[in-house]
N, C-alpha and C positions, 0 to 999 in steps of 0.2 A: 661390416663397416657401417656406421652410422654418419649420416651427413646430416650437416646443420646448416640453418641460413640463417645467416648474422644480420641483423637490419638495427641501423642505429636514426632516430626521424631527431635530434636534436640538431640545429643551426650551427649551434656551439662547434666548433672544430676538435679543440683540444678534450683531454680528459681530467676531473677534477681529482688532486691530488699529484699531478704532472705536470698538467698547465697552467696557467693565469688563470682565472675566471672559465676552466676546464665544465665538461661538462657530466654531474652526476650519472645520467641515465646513460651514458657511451661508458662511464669509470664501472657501471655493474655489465654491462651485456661485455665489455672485454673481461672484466673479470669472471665471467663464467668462459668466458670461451679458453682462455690461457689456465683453467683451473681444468678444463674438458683435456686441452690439448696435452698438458702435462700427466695426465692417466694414461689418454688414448690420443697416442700424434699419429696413429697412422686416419684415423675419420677425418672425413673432408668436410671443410668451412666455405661455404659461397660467400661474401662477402658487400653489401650492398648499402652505403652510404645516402639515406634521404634525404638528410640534413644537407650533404653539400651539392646533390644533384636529385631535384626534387623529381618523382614521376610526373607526366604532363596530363595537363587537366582534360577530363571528358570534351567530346566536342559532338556537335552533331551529325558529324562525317564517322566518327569512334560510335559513336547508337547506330546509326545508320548500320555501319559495317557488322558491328557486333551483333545484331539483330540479325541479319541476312544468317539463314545457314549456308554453312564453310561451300556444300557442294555448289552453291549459286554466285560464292564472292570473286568476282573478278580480281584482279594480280593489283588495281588501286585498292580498295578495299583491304587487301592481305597486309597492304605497306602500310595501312593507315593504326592496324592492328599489332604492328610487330614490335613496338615497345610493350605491348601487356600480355604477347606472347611470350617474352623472354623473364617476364618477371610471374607469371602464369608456371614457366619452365620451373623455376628455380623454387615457387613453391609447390611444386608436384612433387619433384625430387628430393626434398627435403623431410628428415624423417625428425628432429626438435628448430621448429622456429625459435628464433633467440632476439627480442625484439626490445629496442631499447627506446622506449616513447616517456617524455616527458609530459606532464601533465601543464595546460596551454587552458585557463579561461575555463577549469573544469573538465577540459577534455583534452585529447590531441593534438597536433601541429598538422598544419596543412597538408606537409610533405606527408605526414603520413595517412591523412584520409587518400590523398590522391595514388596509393600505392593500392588500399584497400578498393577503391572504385575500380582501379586496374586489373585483381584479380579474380574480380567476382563477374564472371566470363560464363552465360550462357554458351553448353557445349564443352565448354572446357574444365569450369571448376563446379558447373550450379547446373540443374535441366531445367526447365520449364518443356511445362505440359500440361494449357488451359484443358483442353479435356479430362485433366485429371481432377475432378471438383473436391477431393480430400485433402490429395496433397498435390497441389499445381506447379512447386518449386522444391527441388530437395537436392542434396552434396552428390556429389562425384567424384570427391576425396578421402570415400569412407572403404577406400578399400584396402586396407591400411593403419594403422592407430599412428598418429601423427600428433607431437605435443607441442604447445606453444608456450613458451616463457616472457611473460609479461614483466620487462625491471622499468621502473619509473623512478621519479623524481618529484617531489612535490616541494612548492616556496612554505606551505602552510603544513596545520599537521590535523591530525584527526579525523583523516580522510580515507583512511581502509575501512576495510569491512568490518560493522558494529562502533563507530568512532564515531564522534558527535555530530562531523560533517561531512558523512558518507555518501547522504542524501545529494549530495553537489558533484561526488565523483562521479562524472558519465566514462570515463576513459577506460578502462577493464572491462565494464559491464559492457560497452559497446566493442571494444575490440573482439571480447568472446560471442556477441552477436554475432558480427559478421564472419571470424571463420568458422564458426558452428554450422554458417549457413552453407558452406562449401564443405566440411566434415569435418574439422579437425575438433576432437571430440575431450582432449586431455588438455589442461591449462593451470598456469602455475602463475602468481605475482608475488614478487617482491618489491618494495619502493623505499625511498629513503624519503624522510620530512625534513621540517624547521629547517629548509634551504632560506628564507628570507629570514629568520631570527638567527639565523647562524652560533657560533659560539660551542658549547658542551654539548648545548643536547641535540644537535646536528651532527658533531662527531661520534655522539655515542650512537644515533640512526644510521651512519656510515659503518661503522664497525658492525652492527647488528645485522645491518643489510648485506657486506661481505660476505659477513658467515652465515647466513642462509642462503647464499646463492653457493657457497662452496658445498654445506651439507645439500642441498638439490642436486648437482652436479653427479655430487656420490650417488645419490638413492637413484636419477634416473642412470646413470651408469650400472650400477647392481641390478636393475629393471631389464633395461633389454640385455643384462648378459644372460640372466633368468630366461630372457624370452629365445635367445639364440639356440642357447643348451634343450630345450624344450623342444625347437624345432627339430637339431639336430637329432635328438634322441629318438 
């Protein structure tokens, strides 16, 4: 069985082509999940809403605690920890992150840095180890092959990779920073453009982006069946 964790960081409620003023990047990360589900409905979906319940911001009681190792933190410290234990949980468990971020001022949305500060958990996702003068920090999640599916949204366009104003997109590059830094080693992007010129070639960016997330869907499906048979064998 393959479990995935559905993360959607848009504000937006609804989905575009559903809703009113729906929101693009929720319209691809459900349609990869309902394109997953209808191959394989027996895998399980965690399902985890940024947008309308943002994770909570760093504090210095959360460093404090986070710092302390586990064997020394007292039962306040644990509590102070257990929203980024349970979001910590769900991406250990999880074997394709399915990650719907729209692109925000060149980058992400708050909801969603504040998920990625959450799980980047000395101990849990990352080590640290100043006496290692090579490598002082490295993944905890590499034991494993774990993919992450990047669907976005952009108001402008020519902002993928090799496009005139690539230069400006930090939002992929930095989201495969940070889980690269906990392990997850395989990543994928899809994004739809001309959301603010709207019109044809918005729709033809919607259609195009559909069906790259349906032919993904297939290939990583055909991937781990490949990798199942292997092991079995």
């Amino acid at each position: 069985m393959t479990r995935l964790l559905h993360l959607d960081a848009s504000p937006r409620p609804g989905r575009s082509g559903i809703h009113e003023h729906g929101s693009l990047s929720r319209r691809l990360s459900h349609h990869f999940i309902e394109h997953w589900k209808a191959a394989r409905p027996e895998d399980a979906v965690t399902r985890r809403d940024l947008g309308a319940r943002p994770p909570s911001l760093l504090t210095v009681d959360w460093i404090e605690a986070a710092f302390t190792p586990s064997e020394h933190r007292p039962s306040a410290m644990n509590r102070v920890l257990a929203e980024s234990d349970r979001l910590v949980d769900e991406v250990i468990d999880a074997d394709v992150l399915v990650l719907g971020v729209p692109l925000y001022n060149y980058s992400y949305p708050a909801a969603f840095k504040a998920w990625i500060d959450q799980i980047v958990r000395v101990e849990r996702t990352i080590y640290f180890d100043p006496a290692n003068i090579e490598h002082p920090v490295g993944p905890l999640l590499n034991d494993r092959p774990r993919h992450a599916v990047i669907l976005s949204s952009r108001g402008g366009f020519g902002l993928g990779a090799g496009g005139p104003l690539a230069h400006l997109n930090h939002l992929e590059a930095s989201v495969r920073t940070a889980l690269e830094l906990i392990g997850i080693e395989h990543f994928h992007e899809i994004a739809i453009e001309y959301q603010e010129e709207g019109g044809e070639r918005l729709d033809a960016s919607i259609r195009d982006a559909l069906a790259d997330v349906e032919r993904l869907v297939s290939r990583l499906q055909r991937e781990r069946a490949a990798v199942r048979e292997a092991v079995s064998a």
